[in-house]
Each structure stands twice: as C-alpha cells, then as structure tokens.
KOLMAR-856050 format. One record per atom (N, C-alpha, C): residue number from 1; residue in one letter; atom name; x, y, z. Coordinates in steps of 0.1 Angstrom, whole numbers. Layout:
REM KOLMAR-856050
R   pos   code   site    east   north      up
R   NUM      a     CA       X       Y       Z
...
This chain:
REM KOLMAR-856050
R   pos   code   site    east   north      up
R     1      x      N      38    -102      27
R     1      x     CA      40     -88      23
R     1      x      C      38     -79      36
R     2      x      N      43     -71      37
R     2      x     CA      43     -59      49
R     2      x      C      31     -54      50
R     3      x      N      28     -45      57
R     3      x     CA      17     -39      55
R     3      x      C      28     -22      50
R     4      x      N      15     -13      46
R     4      x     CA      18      -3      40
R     4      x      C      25       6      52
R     5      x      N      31      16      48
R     5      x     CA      38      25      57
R     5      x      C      27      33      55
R     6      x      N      22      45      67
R     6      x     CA      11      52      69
R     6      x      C      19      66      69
R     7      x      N      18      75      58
R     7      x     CA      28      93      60
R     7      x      C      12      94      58
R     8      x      N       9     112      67
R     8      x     CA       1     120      61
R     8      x      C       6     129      49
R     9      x      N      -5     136      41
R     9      x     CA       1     141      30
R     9      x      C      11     153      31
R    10      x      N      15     157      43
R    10      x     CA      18     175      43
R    10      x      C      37     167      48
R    11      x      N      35     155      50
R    11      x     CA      49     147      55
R    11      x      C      51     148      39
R    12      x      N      44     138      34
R    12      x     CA      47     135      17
R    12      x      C      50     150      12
R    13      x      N      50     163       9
R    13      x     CA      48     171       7
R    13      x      C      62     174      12
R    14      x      N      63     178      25
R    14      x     CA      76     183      32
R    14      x      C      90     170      30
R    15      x      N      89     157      29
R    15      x     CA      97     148      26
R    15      x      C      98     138      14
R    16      x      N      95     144       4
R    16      x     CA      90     134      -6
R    16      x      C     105     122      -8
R    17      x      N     116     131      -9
R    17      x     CA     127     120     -15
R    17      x      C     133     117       0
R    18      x      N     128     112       9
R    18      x     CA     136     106      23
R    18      x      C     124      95      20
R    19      x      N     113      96      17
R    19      x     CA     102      92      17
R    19      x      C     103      74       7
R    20      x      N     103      83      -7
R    20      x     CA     106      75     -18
R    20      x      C     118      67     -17
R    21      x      N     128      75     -12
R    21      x     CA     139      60     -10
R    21      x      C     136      46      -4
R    22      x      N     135      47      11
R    22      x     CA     132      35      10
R    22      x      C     118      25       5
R    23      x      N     110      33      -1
R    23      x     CA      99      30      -7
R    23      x      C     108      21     -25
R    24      x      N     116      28     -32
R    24      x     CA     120      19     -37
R    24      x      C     132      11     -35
R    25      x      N     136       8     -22
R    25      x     CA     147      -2     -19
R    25      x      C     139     -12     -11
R    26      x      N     126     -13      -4
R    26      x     CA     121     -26       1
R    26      x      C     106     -29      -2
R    27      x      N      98     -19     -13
R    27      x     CA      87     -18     -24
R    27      x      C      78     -22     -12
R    28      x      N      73     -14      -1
R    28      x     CA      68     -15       6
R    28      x      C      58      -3       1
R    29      x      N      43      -5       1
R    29      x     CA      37       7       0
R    29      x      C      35      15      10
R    30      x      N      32      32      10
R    30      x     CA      32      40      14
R    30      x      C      18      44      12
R    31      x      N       9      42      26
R    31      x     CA      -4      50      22
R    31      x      C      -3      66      31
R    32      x      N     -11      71      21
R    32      x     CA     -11      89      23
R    32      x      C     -27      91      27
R    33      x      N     -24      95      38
R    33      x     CA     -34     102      47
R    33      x      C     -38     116      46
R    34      x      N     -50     118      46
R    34      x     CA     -53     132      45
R    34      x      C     -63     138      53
R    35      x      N     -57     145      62
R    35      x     CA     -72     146      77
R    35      x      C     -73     133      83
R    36      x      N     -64     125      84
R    36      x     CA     -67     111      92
R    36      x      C     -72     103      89
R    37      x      N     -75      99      72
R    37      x     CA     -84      93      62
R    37      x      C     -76      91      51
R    38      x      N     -76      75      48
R    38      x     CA     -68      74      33
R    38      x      C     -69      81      22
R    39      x      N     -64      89      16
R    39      x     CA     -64      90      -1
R    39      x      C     -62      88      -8
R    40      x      N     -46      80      -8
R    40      x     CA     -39      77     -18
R    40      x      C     -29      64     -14
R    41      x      N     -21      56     -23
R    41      x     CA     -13      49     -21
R    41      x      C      -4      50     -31
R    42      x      N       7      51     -25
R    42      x     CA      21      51     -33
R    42      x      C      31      35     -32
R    43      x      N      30      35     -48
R    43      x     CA      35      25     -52
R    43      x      C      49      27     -59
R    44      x      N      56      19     -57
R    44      x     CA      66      18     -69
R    44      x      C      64       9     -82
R    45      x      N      68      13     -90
R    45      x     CA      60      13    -103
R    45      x      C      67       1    -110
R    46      x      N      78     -13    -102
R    46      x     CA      79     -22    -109
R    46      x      C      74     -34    -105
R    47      x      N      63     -27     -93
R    47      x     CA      57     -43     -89
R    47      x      C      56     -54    -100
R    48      x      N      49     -64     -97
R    48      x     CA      44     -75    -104
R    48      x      C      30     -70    -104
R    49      x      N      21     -75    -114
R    49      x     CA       6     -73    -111
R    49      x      C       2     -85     -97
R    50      x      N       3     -96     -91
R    50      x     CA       3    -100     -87
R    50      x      C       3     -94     -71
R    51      x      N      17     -91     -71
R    51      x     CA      15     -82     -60
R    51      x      C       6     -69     -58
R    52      x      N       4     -63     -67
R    52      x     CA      -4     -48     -67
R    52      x      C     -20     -54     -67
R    53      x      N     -21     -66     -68
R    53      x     CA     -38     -70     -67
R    53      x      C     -38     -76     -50
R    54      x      N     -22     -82     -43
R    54      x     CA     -26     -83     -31
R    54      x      C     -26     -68     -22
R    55      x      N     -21     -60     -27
R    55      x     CA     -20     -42     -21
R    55      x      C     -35     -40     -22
R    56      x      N     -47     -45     -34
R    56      x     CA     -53     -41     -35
R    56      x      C     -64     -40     -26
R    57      x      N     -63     -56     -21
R    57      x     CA     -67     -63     -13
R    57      x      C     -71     -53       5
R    58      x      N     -59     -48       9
R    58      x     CA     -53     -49      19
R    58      x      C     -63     -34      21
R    59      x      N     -70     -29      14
R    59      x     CA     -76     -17      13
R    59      x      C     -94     -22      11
C-alpha cells in the first residue's frame, strides 16, 4: 500500500474535486494537515475493512 498523500486543509478547501479524483481512481489516502499537524484522513469509502485497518495502522 502507498503511503497517504499529505494536502494541508486550506488546499483541500481551495481544491477539493482535483483532489478527490485521483483519490478515487488509485484509493490512495489523503491525509489533511492543519498548522503542520494531522487532523484528518480522507478515505474513499469502498475500501475493504482490511485495508482501512492497514491505513489505521500507518497513523
């Protein structure tokens, strides 16, 4: 598995759908930064549970 793509949140904000595309064409996660500190992780929503417990991991 890849590692996650790293956007801060004001990118996610300013680019959401350039963002999300390739996020669901190669289901790579996208973690969101806030002040240079994780907040959040964006997922696409047909993982396997399998995979979303190795994403879990990775954090």
């Amino acid at each position: 598995m890849k590692a996650p793509t790293v956007k801060p949140v004001t990118e996610i904000k300013r680019h959401a759908t350039e963002i999300i595309a390739p996020l669901q064409a190669d289901h790579v996660p996208v973690l969101i930064t806030e002040h240079g500190r994780s907040a959040a992780v964006l997922l696409v929503h047909v993982l396997r549970s399998e995979r979303l417990l190795r994403v879990d991991r990775l954090f």
